[in-house]
C-alpha positions in Angstrom: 29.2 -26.9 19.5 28.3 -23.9 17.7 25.6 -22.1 18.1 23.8 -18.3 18.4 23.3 -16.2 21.5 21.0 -13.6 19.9 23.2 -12.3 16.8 26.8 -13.1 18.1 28.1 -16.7 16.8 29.1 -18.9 19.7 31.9 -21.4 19.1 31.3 -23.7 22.1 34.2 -26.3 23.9 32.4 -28.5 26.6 34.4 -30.5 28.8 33.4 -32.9 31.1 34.7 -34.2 34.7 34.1 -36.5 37.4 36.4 -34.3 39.7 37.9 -31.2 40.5 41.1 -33.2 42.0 43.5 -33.7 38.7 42.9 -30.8 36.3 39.8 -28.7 35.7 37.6 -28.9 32.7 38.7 -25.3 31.4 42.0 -26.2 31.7 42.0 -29.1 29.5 41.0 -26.6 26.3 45.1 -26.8 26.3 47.1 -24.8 23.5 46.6 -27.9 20.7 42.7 -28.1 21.1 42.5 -23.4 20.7 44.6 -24.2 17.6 41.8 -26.3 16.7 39.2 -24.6 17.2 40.7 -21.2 15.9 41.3 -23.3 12.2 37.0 -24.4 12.7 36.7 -20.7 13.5 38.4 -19.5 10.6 36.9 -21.9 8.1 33.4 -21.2 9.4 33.1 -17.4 8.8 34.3 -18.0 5.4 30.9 -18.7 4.5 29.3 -15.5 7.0 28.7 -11.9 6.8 32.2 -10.2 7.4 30.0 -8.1 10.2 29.4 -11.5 12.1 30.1 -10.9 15.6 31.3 -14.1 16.8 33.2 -15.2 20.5 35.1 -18.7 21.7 33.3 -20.2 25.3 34.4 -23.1 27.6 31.6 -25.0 29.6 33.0 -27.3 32.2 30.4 -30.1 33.3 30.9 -31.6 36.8 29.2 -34.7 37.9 30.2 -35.1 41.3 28.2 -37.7 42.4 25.9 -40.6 40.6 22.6 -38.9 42.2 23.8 -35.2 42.2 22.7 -32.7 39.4 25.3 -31.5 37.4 27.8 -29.0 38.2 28.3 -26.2 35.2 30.4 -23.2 34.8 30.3 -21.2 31.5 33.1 -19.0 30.4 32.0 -16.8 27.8 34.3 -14.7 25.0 37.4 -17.2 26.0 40.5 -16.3 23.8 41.7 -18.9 21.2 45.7 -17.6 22.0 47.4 -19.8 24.7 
């Protein structure tokens, strides 16, 4: 996703589980999907203001049970170098 917080460009990953037992959500934004996103990144503020304030977050989405509400964590200004 991409999207603004106020005037600084979010470029957004969301990941999704059923568990926390095999790897976390975060965890899956692995070193091939950063180099991904960094090349969106890049291709993106070609066509911005040079000023643009811009960061790279992670959301991990939990749904634990059928009936439960999910579970999410955000983690803003995540680097793109792994």
């Amino acid at each position: 996703m991409i999207g603004w917080e106020g005037d600084i460009l979010c470029f957004i990953e969301v990941k999704t589980r059923t568990s926390h037992n095999v790897k976390t959500a975060e965890a899956a934004v692995d070193r091939h999907k950063r180099r991904e996103v960094a090349e969106v990144v890049r291709e993106y503020l070609k066509r911005l203001p040079v000023s643009c304030q811009w960061r790279f977050d992670i959301v991990s989405v939990y749904y634990v049970g059928r009936s439960s509400r999910p579970q999410i964590e955000i983690f803003r200004n995540t680097s793109l170098a792994a």
